[in-house]
C-alpha positions in Angstrom: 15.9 1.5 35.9 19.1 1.2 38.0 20.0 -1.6 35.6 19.6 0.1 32.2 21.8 2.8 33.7 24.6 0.8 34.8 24.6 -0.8 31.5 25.1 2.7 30.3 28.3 3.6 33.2 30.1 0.6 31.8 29.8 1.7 28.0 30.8 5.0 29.3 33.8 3.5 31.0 34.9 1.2 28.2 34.8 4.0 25.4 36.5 6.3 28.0 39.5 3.9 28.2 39.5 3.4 24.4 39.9 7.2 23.9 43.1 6.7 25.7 44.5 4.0 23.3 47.2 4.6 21.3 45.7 2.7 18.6 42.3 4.5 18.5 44.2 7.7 18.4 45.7 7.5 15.4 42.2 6.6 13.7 40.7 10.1 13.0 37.2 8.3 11.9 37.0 5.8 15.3 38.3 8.7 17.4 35.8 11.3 16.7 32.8 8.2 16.6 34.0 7.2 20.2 34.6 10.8 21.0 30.8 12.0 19.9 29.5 8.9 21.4 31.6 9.6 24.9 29.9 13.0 24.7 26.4 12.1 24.7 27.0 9.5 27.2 28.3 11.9 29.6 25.3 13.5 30.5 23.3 10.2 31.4 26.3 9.0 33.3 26.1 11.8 35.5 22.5 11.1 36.5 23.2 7.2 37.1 25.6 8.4 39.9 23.3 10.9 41.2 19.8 8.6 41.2 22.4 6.0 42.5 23.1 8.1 45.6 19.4 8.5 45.8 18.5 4.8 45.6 21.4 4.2 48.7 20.2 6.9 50.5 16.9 5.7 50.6 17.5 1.9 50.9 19.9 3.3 54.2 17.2 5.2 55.4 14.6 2.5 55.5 17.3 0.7 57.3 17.6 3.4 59.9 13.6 3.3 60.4 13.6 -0.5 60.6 16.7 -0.8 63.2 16.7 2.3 65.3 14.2 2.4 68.3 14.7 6.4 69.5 11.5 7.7 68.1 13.0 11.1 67.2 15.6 9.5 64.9 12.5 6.9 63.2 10.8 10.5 62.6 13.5 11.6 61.2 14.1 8.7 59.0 10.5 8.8 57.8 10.7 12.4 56.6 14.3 11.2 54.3 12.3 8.7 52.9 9.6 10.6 51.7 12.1 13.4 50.8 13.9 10.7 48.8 11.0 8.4 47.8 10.1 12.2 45.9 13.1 13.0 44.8 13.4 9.3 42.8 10.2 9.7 41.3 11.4 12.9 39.8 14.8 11.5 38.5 13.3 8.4 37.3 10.7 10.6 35.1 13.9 12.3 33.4 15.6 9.1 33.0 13.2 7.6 31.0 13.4 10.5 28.6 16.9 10.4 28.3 17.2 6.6 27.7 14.6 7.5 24.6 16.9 5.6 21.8 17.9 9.0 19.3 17.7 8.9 15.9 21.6 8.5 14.6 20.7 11.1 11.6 19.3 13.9 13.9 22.7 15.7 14.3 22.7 15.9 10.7 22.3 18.7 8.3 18.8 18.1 5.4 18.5 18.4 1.9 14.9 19.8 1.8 12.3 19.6 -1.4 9.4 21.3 -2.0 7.0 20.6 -5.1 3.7 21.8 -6.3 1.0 19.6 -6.3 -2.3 19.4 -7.2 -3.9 22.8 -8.3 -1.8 24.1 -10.7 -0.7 27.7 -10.5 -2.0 28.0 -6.9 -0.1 24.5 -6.0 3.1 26.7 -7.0 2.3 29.4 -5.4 1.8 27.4 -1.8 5.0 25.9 -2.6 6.5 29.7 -2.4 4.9 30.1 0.4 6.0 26.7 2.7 9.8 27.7 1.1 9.2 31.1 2.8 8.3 29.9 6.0 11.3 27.4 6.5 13.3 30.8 5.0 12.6 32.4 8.7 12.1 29.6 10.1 16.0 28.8 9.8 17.1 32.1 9.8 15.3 32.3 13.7 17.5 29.6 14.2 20.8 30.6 13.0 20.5 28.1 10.5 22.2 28.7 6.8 20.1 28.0 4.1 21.1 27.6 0.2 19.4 26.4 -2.4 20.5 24.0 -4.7 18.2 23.3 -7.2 14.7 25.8 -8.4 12.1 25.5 -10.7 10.1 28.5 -10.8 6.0 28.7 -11.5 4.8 30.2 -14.5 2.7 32.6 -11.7 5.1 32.5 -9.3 6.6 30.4 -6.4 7.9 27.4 -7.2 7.1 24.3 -9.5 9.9 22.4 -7.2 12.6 24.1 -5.1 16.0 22.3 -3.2 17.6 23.7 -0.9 20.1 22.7 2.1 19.8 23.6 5.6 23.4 23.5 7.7 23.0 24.1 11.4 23.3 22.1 15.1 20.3 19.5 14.9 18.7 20.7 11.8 17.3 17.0 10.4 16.0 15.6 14.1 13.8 19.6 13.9 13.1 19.3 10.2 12.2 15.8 9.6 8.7 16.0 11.1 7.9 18.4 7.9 7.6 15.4 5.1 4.4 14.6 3.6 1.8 16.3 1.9 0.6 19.7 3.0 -2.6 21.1 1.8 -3.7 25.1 2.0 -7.4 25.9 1.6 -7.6 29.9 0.9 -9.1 32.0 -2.3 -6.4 32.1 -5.2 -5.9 35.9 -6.6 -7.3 34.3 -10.2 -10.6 33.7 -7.9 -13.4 36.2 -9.2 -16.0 34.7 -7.5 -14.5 34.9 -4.2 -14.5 30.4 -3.8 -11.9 28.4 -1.5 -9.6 26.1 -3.5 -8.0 23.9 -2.3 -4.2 22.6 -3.2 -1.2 21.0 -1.8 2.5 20.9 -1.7 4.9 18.0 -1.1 7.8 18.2 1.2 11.0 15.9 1.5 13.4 16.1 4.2 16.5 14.4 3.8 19.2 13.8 6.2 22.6 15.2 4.1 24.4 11.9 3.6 28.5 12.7 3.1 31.1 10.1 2.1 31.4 8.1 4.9 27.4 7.1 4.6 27.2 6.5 1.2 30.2 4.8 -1.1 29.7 6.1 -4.1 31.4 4.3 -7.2 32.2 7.5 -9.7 32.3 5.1 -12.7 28.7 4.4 -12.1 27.7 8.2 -12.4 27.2 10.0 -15.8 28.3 13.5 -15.7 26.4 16.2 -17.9 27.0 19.7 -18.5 24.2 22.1 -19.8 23.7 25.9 -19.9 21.9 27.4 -17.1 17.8 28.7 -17.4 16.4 31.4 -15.2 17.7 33.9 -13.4 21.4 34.9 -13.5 22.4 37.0 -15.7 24.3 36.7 -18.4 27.3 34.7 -17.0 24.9 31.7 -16.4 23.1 31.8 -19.5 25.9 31.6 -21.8 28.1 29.5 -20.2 27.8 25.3 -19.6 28.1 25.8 -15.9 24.8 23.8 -15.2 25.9 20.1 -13.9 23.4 17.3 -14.1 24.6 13.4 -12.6 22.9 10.4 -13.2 23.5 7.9 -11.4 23.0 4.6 -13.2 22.5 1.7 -11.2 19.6 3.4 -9.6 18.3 6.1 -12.4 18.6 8.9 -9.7 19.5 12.5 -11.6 20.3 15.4 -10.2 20.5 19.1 -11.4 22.3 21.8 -9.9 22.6 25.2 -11.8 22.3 27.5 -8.8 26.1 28.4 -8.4 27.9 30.6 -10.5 31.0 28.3 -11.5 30.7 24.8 -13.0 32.6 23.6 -10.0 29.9 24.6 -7.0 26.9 23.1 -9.2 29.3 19.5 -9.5 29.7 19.8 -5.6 26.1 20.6 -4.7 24.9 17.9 -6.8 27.5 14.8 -5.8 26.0 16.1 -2.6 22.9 15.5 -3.4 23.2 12.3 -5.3 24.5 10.9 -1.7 21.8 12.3 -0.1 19.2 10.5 -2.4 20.6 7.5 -2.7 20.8 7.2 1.2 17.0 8.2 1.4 15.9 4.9 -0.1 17.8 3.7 2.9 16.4 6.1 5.6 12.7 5.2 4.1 13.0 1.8 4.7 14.7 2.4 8.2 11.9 4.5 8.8 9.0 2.1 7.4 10.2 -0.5 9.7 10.2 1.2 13.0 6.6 3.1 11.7 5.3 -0.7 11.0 6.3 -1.8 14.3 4.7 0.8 16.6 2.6 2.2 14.5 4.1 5.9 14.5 1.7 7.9 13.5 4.3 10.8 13.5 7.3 9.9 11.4 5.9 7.1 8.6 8.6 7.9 6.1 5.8 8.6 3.5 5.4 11.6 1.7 2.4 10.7 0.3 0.3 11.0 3.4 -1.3 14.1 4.3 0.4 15.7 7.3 -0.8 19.4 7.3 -3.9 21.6 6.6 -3.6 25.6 6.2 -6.8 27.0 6.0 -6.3 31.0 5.7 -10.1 31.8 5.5 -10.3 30.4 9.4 -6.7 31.7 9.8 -6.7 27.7 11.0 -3.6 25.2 10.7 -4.2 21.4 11.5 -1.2 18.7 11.9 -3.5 16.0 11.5 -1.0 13.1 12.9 -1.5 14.3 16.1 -5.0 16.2 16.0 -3.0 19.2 16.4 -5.2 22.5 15.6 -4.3 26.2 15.6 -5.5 29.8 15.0 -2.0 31.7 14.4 -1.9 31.0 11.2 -0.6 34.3 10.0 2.3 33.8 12.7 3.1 30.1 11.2 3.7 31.1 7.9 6.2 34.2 8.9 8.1 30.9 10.1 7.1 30.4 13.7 6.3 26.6 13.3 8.4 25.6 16.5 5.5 25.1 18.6 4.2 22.5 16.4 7.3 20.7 16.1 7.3 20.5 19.4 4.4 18.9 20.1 5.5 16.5 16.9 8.7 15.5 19.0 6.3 14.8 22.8 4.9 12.6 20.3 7.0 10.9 18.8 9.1 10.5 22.1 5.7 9.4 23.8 5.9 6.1 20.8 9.6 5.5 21.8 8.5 5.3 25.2 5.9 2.7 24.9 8.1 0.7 22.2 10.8 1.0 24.7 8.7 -0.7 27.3 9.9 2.6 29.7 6.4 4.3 30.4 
């Protein structure tokens, strides 16, 4: 343990001394990565010097108890160590959380999707629904939502719905929401009273800027198109709808959410980045999943993550054999518990890859 933390102080004193150089300085893009990685080094350097106290505390109390022959100062010697020999314990259970590796993405703002699957109108309608709860979800959080891109049901809800979440940590909260989530419950259309079942897929993206992705312009088609929907009559009659394709991959994007032609161009380069760095991201996250067999974060959207039964009032994460009676209370947006116990989780598989249990 003392080891893996000293590693740690010296990174923290070489990037400290590079923050200093003249040379670093005038690099805005290595100054603020040193500076953002000084920052979360900080904290972890300030426990290596205070479990290092600890340890030498310790080790020079065991040397008092193994030198000194007044028996009032070996009894006092005895009750430091077990005071320390405690107090080590503690630190060391903290440590190994901190030194859980962190996701580089989690700091990131997410492009999130949700589409109607299987069971038609009701699939859209679930869809509506799952949008609505990360609605006050975010809100709870003081996150900013906008959405970039909607399709609406025939019914109701949503056939597919983008939107972006901005906010302090929003992808390393959000990310645990992709894959396939399935609500049993009685659709209005139901006369004779019968549970249905349907499901909704949900993507969550980590927002990729410039600096991620390099994006060659002269491989993306530009198209503009009059806006559907709502609006009024300013969207409808003007070509302010933008749609990019991006060739080398066939990736297209839509935006027609904004009122200018400008906005929609921004929000959808934005999201052509962000796509094009998810096939990325999946295969990042399909390597770590094969190698410890996370059953938390697969990177596959296919799987089936989630079960909302409304006639039980019942939600099940079924990753982690998760099950709840608040549903009511989850779909007003108070899915933080669960997340929650999605991150122990997934924190629990870092430890045991990490060789730190």
């Amino acid at each position: 343990m003392l080891d893996k933390l000293e590693a740690i102080h010296h990174r923290y004193l070489q990037v400290e001394l590079k923050l200093s150089d003249p040379d670093v300085l005038s690099d805005v893009k290595q100054f603020n990565a040193l500076n953002k990685e000084y920052g979360e080094l900080r904290e972890i350097n300030d426990m290596y010097h205070t479990y290092k106290k600890v340890v030498d505390d310790l080790q020079g109390a065991k040397e008092v108890l193994k030198t000194e022959s007044d028996e009032d100062m070996k009894a006092l010697a005895k009750e430091e160590i077990d005071l320390l020999t405690n107090q080590r314990g503690k630190l060391e259970e903290e440590i190994k959380w901190m030194l859980i590796p962190k996701d580089p993405d989690d700091d990131k703002n997410a492009i999130m999707e949700v589409r109607s699957g299987t069971g038609g109108d009701e699939a859209s309608l679930f869809a509506g629904d799952l949008y609505r709860m990360y609605q006050r979800y975010c809100a709870d959080k003081g996150w900013k939502t906008e959405v970039v891109e909607m399709m609406e049901g025939t019914v109701g809800g949503f056939n597919k719905i983008v939107f972006e979440v901005s906010g302090n940590n929003v992808y390393g909260t959000l990310k645990f929401e992709s894959g396939v989530h399935r609500v049993q419950r009685v659709p209005d259309t139901e006369s004779q009273g019968r549970v249905h079942t349907s499901a909704a897929t949900v993507a969550v993206l980590p927002e990729a800027d410039e600096v991620d992705v390099k994006l060659d312009m002269g491989d993306v088609r530009r198209d503009t198109f009059r806006a559907s929907g709502a609006g009024g009559q300013h969207v409808n009659k003007t070509e302010s709808a933008i749609r990019l394709t991006h060739l080398p991959t066939g990736i297209v994007v839509e935006c027609q959410d904004g009122r200018s032609q400008h906005q929609n161009y921004e929000k959808a380069l934005m999201v052509l980045r962000t796509r094009i760095y998810e096939r990325e991201v999946e295969a990042h996250q399909q390597k770590i999943a094969a190698e410890r067999k996370s059953l938390v974060s697969t990177g596959d959207r296919s799987a089936k993550i989630r079960t909302y039964n409304f006639p039980q009032s019942r939600i099940t994460d079924h990753r982690i054999g998760l099950t709840m009676y608040n549903l009511s209370e989850v779909m007003n947006g108070q899915i933080q518990d669960i997340i929650d116990q999605l991150k122990i989780a997934e924190n629990t598989e870092k430890l045991k890859a990490g060789g730190l249990e």
